[in-house]
Structures are given as C-alpha cells and as structure tokens.
PDB file with SEQRES, HELIX, SHEET and CRYST1 records, atoms N, CA, C and O in Angstrom:
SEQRES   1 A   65  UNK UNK UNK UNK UNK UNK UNK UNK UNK UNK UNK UNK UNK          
SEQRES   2 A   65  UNK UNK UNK UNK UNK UNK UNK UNK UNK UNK UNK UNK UNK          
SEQRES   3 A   65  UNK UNK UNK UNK UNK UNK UNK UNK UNK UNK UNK UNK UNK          
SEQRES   4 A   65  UNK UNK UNK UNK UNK UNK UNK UNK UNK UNK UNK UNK UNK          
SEQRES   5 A   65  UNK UNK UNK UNK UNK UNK UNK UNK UNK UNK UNK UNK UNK          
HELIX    1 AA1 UNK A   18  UNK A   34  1                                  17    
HELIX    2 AA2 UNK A   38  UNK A   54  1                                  17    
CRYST1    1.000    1.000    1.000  90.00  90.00  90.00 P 1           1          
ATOM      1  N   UNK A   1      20.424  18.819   0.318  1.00  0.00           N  
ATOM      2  CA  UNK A   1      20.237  18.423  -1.079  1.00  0.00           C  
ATOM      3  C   UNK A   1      19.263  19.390  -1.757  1.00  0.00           C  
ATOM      4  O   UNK A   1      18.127  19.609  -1.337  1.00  0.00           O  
ATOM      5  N   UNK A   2      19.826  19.967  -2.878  1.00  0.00           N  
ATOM      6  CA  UNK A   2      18.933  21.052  -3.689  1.00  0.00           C  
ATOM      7  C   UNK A   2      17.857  19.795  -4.489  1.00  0.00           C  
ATOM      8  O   UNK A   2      18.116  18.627  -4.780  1.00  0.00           O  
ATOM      9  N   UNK A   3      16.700  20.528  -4.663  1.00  0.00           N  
ATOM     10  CA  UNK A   3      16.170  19.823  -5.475  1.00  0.00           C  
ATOM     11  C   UNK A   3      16.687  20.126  -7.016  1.00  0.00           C  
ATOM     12  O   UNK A   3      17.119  21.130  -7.582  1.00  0.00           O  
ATOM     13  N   UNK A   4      16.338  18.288  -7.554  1.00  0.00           N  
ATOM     14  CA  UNK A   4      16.983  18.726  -9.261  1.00  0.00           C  
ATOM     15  C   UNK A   4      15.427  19.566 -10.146  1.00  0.00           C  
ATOM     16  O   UNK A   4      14.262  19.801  -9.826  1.00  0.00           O  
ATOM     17  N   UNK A   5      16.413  19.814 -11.530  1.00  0.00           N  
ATOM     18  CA  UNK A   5      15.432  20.509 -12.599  1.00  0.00           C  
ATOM     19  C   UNK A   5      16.283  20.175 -13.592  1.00  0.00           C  
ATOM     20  O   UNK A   5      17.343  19.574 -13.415  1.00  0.00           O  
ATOM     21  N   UNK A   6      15.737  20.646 -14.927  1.00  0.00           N  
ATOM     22  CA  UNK A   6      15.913  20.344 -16.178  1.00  0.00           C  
ATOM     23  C   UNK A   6      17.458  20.296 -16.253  1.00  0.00           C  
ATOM     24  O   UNK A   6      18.161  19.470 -16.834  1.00  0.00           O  
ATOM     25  N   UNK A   7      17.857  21.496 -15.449  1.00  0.00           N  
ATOM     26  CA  UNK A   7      19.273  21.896 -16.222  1.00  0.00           C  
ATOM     27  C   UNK A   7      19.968  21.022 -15.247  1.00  0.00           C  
ATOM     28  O   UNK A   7      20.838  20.424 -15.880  1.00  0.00           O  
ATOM     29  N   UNK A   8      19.989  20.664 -13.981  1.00  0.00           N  
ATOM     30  CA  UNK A   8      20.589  19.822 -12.796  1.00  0.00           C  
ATOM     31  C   UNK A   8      19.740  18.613 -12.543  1.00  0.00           C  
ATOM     32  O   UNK A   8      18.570  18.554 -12.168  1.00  0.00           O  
ATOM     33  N   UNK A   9      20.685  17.562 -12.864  1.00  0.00           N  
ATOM     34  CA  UNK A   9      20.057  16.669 -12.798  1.00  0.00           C  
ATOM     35  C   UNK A   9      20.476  15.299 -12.671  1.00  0.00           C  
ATOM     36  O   UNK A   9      21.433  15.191 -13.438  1.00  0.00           O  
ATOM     37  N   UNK A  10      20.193  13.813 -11.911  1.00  0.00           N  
ATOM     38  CA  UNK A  10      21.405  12.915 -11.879  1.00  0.00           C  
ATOM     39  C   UNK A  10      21.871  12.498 -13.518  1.00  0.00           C  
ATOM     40  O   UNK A  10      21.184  12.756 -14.506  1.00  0.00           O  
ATOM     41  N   UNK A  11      22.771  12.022 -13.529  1.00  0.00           N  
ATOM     42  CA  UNK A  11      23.944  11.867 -14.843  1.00  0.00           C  
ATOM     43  C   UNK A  11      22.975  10.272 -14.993  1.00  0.00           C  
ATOM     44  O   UNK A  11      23.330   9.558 -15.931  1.00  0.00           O  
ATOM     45  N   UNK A  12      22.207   9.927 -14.410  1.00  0.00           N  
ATOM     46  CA  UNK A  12      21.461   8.444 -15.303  1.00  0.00           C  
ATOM     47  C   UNK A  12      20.327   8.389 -15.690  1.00  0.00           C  
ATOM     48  O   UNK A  12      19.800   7.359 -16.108  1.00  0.00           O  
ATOM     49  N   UNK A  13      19.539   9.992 -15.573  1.00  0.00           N  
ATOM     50  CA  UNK A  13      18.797  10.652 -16.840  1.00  0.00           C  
ATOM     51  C   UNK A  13      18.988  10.763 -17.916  1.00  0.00           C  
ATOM     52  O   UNK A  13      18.153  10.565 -18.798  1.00  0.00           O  
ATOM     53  N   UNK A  14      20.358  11.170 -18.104  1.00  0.00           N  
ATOM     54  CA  UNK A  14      20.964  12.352 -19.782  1.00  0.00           C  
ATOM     55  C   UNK A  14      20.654  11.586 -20.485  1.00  0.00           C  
ATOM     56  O   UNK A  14      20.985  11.991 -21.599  1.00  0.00           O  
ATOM     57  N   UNK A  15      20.034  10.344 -20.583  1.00  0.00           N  
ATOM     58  CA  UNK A  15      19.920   9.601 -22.209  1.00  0.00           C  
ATOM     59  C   UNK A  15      18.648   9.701 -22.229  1.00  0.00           C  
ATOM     60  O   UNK A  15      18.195   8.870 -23.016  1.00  0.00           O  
ATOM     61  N   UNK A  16      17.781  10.369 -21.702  1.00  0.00           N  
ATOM     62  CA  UNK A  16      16.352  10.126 -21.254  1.00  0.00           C  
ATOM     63  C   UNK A  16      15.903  10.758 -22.216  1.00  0.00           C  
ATOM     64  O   UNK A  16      16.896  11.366 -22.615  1.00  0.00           O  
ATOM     65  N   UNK A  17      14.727  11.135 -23.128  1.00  0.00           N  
ATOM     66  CA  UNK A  17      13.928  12.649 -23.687  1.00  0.00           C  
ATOM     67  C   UNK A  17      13.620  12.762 -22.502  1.00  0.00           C  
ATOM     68  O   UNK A  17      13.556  12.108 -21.461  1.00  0.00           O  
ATOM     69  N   UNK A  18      13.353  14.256 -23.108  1.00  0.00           N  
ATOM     70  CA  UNK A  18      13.173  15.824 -22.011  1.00  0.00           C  
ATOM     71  C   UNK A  18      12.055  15.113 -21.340  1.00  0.00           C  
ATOM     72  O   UNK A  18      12.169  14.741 -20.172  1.00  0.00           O  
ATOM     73  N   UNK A  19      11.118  14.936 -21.946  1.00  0.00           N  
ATOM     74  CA  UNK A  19       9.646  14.300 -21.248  1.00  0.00           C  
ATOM     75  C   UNK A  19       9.796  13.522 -19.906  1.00  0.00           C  
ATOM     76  O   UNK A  19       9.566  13.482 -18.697  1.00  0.00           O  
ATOM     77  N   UNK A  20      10.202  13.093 -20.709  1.00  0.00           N  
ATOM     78  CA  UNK A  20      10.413  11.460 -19.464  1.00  0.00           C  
ATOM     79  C   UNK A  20      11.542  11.907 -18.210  1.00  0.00           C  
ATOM     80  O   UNK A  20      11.472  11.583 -17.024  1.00  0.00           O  
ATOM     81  N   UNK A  21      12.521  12.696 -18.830  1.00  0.00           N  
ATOM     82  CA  UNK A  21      13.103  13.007 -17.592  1.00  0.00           C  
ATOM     83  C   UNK A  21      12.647  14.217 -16.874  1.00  0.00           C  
ATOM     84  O   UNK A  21      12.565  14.039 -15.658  1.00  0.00           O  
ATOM     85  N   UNK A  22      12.454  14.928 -17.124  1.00  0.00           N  
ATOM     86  CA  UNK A  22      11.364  16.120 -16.629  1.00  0.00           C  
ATOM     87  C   UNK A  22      10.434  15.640 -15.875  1.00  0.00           C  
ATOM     88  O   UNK A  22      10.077  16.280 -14.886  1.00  0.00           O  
ATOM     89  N   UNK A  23      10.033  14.785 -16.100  1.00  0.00           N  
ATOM     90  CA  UNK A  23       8.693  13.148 -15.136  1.00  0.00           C  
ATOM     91  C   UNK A  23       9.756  12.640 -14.134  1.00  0.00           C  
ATOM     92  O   UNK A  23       9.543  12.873 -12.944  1.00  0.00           O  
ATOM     93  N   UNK A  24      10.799  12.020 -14.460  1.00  0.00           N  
ATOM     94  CA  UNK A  24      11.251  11.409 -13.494  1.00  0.00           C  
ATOM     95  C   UNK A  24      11.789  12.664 -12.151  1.00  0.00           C  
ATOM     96  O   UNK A  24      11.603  12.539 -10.941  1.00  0.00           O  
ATOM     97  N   UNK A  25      12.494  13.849 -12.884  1.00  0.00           N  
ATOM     98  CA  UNK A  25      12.338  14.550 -11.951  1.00  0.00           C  
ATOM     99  C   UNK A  25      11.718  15.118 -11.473  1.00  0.00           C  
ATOM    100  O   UNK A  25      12.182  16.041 -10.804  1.00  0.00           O  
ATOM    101  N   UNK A  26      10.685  14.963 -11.517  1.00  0.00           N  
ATOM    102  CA  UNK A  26       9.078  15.449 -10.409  1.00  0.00           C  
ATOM    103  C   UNK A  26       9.046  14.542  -9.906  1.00  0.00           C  
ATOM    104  O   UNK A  26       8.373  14.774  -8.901  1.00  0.00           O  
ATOM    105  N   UNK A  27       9.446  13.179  -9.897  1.00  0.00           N  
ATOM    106  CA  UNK A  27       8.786  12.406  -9.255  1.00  0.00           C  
ATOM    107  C   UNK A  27       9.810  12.393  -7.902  1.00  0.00           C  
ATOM    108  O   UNK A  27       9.445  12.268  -6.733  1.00  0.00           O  
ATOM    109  N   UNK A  28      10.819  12.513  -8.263  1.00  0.00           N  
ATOM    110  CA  UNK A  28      12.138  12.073  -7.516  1.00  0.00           C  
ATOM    111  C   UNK A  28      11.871  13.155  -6.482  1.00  0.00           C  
ATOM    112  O   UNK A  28      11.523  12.891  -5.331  1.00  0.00           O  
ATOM    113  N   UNK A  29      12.062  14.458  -6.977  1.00  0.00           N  
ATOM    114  CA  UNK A  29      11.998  15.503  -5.967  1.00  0.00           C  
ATOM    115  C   UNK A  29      11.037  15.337  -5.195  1.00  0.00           C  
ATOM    116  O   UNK A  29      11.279  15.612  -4.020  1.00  0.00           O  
ATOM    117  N   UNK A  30       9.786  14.898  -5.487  1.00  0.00           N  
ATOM    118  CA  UNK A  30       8.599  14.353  -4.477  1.00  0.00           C  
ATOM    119  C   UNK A  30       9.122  13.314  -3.382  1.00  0.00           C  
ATOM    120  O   UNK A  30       8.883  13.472  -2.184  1.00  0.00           O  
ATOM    121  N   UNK A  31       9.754  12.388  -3.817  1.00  0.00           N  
ATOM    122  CA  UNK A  31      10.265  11.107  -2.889  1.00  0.00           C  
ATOM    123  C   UNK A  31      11.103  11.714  -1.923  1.00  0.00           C  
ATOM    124  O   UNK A  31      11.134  11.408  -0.731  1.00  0.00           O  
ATOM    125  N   UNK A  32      12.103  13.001  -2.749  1.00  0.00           N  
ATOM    126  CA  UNK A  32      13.323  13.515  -1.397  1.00  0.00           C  
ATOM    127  C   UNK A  32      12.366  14.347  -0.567  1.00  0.00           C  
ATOM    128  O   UNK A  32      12.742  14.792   0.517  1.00  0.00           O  
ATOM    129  N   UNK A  33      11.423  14.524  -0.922  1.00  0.00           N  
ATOM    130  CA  UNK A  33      10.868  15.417   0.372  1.00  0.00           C  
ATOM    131  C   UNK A  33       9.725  14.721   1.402  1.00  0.00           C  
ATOM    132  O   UNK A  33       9.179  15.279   2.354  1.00  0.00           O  
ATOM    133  N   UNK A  34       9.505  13.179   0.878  1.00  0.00           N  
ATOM    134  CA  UNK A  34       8.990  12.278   1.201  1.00  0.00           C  
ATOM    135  C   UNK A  34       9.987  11.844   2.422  1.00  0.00           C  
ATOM    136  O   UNK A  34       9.483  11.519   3.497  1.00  0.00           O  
ATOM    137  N   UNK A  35      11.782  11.840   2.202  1.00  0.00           N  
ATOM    138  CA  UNK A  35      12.439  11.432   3.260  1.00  0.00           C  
ATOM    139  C   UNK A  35      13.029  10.479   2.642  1.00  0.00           C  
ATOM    140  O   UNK A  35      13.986  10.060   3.293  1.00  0.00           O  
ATOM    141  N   UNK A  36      12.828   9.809   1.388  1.00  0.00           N  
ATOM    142  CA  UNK A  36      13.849   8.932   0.396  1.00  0.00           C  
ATOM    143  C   UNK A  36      14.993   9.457   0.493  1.00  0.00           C  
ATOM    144  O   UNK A  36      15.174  10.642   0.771  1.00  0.00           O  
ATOM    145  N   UNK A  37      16.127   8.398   0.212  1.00  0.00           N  
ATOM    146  CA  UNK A  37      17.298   8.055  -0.181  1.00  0.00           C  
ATOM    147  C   UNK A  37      17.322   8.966  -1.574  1.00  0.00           C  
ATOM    148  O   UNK A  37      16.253   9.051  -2.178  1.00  0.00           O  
ATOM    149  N   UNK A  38      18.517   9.669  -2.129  1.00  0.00           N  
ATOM    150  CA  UNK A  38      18.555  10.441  -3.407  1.00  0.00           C  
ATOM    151  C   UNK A  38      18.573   8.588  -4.219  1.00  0.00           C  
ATOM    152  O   UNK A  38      17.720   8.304  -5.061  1.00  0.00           O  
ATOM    153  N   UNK A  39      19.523   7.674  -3.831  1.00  0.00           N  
ATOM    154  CA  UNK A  39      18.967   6.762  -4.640  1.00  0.00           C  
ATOM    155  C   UNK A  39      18.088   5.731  -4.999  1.00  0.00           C  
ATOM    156  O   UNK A  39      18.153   4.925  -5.928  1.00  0.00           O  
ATOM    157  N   UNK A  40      17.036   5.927  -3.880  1.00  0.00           N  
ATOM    158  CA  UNK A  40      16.470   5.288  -4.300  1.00  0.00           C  
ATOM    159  C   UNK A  40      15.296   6.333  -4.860  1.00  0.00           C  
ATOM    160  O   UNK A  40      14.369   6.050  -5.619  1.00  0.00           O  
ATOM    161  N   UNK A  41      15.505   7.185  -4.463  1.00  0.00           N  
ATOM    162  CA  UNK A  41      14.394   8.123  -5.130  1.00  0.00           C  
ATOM    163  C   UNK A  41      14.488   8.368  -7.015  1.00  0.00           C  
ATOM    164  O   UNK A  41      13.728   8.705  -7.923  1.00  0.00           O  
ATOM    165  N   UNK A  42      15.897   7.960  -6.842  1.00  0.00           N  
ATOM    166  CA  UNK A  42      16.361   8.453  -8.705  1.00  0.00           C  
ATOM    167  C   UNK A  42      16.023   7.147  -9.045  1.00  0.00           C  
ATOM    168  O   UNK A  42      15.605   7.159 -10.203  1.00  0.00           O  
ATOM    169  N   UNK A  43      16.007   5.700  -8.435  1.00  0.00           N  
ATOM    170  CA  UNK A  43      15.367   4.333  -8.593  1.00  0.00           C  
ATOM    171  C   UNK A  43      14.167   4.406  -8.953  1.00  0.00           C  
ATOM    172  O   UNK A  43      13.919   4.050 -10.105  1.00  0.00           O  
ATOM    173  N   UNK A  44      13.220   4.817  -8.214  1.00  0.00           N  
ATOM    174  CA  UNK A  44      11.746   4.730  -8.069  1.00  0.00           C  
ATOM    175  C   UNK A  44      11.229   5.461  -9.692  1.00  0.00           C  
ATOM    176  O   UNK A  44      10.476   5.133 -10.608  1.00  0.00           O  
ATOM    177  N   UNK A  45      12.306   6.823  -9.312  1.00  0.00           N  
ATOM    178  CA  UNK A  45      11.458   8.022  -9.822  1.00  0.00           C  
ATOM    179  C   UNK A  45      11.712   7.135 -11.664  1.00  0.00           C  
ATOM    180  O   UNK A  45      10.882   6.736 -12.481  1.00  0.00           O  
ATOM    181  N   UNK A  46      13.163   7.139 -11.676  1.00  0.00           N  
ATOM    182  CA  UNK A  46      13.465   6.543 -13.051  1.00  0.00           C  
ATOM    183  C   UNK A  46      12.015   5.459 -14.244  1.00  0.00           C  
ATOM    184  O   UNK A  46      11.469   5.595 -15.339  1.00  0.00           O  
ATOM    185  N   UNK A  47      12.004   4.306 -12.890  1.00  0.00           N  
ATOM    186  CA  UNK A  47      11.089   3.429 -13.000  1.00  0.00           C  
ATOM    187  C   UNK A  47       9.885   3.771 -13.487  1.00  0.00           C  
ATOM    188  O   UNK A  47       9.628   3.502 -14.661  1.00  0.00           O  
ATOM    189  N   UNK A  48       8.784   4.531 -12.531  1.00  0.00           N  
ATOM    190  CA  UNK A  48       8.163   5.487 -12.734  1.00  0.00           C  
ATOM    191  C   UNK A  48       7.662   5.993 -14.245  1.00  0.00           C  
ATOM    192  O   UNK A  48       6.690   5.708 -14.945  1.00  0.00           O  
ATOM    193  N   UNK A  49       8.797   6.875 -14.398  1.00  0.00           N  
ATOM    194  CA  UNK A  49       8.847   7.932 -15.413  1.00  0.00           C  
ATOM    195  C   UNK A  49       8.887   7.578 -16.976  1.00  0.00           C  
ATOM    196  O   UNK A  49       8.651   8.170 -18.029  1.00  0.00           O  
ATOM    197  N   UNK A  50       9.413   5.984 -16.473  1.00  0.00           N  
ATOM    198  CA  UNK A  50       9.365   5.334 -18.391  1.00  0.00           C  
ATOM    199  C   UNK A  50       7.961   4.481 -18.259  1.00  0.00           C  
ATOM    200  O   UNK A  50       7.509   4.085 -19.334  1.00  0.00           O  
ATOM    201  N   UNK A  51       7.341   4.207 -17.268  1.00  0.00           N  
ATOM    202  CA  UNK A  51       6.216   3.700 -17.113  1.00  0.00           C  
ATOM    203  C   UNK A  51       5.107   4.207 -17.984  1.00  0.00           C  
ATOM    204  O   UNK A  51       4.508   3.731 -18.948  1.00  0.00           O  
ATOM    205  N   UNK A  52       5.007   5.758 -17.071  1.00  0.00           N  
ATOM    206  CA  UNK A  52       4.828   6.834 -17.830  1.00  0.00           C  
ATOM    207  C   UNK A  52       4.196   7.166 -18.984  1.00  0.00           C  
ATOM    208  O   UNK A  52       3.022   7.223 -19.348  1.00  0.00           O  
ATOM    209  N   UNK A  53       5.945   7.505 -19.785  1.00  0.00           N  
ATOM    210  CA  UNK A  53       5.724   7.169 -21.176  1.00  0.00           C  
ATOM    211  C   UNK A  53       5.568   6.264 -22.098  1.00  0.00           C  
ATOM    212  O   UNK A  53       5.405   6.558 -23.282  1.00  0.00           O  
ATOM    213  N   UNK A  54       5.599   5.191 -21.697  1.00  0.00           N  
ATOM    214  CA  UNK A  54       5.106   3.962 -22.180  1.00  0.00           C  
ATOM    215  C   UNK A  54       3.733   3.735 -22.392  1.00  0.00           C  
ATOM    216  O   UNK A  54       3.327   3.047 -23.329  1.00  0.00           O  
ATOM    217  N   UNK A  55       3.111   4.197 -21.695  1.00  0.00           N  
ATOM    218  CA  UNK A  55       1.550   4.685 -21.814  1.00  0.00           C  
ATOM    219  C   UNK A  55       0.983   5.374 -22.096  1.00  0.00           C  
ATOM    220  O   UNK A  55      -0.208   5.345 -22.408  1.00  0.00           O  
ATOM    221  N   UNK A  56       1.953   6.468 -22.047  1.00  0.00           N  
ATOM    222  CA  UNK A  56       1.183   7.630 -23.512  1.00  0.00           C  
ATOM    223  C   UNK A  56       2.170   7.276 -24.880  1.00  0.00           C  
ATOM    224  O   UNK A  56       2.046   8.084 -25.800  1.00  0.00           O  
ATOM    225  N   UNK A  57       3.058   6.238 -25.081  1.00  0.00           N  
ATOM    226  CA  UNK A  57       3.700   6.347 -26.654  1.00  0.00           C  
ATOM    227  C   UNK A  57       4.679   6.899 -26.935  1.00  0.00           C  
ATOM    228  O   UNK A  57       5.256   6.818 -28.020  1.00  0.00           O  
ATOM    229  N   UNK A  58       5.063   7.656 -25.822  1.00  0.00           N  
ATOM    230  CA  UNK A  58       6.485   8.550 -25.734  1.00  0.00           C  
ATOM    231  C   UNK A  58       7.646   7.578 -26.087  1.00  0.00           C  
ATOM    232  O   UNK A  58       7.606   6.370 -25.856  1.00  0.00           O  
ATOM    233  N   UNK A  59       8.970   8.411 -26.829  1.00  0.00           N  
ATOM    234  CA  UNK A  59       9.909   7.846 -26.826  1.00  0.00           C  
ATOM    235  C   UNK A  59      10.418   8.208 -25.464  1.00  0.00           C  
ATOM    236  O   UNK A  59      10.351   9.345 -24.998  1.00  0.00           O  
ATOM    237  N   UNK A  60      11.034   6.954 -24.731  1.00  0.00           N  
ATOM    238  CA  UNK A  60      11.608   6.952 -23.872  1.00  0.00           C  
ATOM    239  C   UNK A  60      13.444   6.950 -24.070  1.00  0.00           C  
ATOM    240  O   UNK A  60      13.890   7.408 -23.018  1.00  0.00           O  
ATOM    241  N   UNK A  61      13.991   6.785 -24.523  1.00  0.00           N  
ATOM    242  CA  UNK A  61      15.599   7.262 -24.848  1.00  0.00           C  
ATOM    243  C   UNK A  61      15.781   7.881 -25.751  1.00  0.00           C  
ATOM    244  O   UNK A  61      15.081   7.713 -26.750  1.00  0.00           O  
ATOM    245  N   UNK A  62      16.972   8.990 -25.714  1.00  0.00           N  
ATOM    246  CA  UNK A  62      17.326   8.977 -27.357  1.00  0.00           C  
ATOM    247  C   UNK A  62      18.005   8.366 -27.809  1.00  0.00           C  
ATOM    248  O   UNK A  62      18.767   7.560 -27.275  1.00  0.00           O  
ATOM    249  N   UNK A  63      17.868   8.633 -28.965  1.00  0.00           N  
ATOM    250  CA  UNK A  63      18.204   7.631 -30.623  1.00  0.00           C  
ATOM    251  C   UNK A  63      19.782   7.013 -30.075  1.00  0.00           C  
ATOM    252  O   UNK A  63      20.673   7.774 -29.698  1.00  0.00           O  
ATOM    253  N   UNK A  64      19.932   5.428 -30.117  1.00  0.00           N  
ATOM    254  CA  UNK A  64      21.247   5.206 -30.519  1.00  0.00           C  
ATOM    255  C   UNK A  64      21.752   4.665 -28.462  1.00  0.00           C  
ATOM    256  O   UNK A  64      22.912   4.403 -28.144  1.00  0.00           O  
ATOM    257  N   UNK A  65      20.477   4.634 -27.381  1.00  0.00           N  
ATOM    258  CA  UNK A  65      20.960   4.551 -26.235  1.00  0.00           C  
ATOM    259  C   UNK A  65      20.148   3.428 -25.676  1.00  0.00           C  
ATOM    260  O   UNK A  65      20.341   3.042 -24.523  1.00  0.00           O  
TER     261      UNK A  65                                                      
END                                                                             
C-alpha cells in the first residue's frame, strides 16, 4: 500500500476542504504504518480530522455536501 497525498487519496475524502483532508491524510498514513487496517485507518483518520477542524473553525465540507 502506497501511502496517500493530496492528489491520491480514498474517494470518502473528495467532499472534504483541502485542510481537513490533507489532516485526515496525515493522520491515516500514520495509522498504516502503525499496522492499521486502510479502513479503519481512513475511519479513525476521517474522525480525527473534522475534530480537528472543528476546533480551529474550519469549514469542514464543501458547499452543498
């Protein structure tokens, strides 16, 4: 398993802003090298990552998702 990045990335990000998913994928790639499951790592990391921005004020989806 390659690790993901901006441009590769799971398909239950894409509604994400860049922020937040850019977060979730740091986090995720941390968990696969931790020895996580890709899903539960895209679980965790997802979770995580709107946490996140929820605490600094970030929009967490875009418009309309």
């Amino acid at each position: 398993m390659m690790p993901w990045n901006k441009d590769d990335y799971p398909d239950s990000l894409k509604n994400f802003m860049a922020p937040i998913r850019n977060k979730a994928i740091d986090i995720a790639n941390e968990l696969l090298e931790e020895g996580y499951s890709e899903s539960r790592a895209i679980s965790i990391a997802t979770a995580k990552a709107k946490e996140w921005g929820e605490n600094r004020h970030k929009q967490i989806r875009k418009k309309g998702h």
